[in-house]
C-alpha positions as CSV (number, residue, x, y, z in Angstrom):
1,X,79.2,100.5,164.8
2,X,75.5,101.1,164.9
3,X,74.1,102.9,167.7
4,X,72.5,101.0,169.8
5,X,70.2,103.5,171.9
6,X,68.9,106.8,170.6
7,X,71.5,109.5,171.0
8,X,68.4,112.4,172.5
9,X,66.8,109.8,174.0
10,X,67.5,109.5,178.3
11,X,66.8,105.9,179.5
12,X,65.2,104.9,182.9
13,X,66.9,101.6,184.6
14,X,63.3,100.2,184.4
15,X,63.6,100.6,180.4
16,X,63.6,97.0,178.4
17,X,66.4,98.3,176.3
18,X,68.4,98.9,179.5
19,X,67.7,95.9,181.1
20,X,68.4,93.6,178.1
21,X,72.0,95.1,178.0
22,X,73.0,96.1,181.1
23,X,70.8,93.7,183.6
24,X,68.2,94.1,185.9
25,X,68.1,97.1,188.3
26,X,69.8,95.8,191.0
27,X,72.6,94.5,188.7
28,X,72.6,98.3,187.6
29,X,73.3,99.7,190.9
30,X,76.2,96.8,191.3
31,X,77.4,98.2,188.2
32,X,77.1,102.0,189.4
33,X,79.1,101.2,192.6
34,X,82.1,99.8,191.3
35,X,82.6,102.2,188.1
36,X,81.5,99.9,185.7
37,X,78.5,101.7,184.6
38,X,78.0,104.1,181.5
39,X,77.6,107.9,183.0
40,X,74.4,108.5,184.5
41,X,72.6,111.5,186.2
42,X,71.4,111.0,189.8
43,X,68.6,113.5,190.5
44,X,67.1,112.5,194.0
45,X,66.4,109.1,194.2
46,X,66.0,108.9,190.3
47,X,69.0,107.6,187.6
48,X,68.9,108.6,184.5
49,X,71.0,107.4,181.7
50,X,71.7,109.3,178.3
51,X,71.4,108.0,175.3
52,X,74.8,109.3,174.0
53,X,76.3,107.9,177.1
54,X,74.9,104.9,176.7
55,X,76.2,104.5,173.3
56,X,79.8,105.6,173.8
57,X,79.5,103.1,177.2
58,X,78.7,100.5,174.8
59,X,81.9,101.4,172.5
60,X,84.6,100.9,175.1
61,X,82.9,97.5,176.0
62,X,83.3,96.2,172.4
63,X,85.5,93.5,172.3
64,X,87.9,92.5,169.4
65,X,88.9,88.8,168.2
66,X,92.4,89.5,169.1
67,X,91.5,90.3,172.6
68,X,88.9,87.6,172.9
C-alpha cells in the first residue's frame, strides 16, 4: 500500500490530512478514548501523532472484499 502520511513527518489533530481521515478534533478525542485511535504522544495539553503511526494505523483499518 502507498503511504498515506510522511513517515518523519508528526501530525497535529488541527492538520487537513488528519482531519480528512480521521475526523474533526473532537471526533479524534472520541477516537482516543475508546482505543480506536492510531498511537499518539500526549505532551501537556498537546497530541501529537507520528507519521509512521499513522501509516501503520491506517494498515490495520484496511479492509478486504472478503470481509466487506
Amino acid at each position: 500500500m502507498a503511504k498515506l502520511f510522511d513517515d518523519a513527518r508528526n501530525y497535529m489533530p488541527d492538520d487537513p490530512e488528519i482531519i480528512e481521515v480521521m475526523g474533526s478534533k473532537e471526533a479524534q478525542a472520541q477516537k482516543r478514548y475508546y482505543g480506536t485511535s492510531p498511537v499518539y504522544y500526549r505532551l501537556g495539553r498537546k497530541i501529537i501523532y507520528r507519521g509512521a503511526d499513522l501509516n501503520a494505523w491506517a494498515e490495520v483499518q484496511k479492509v478486504t472484499p472478503e470481509e466487506a
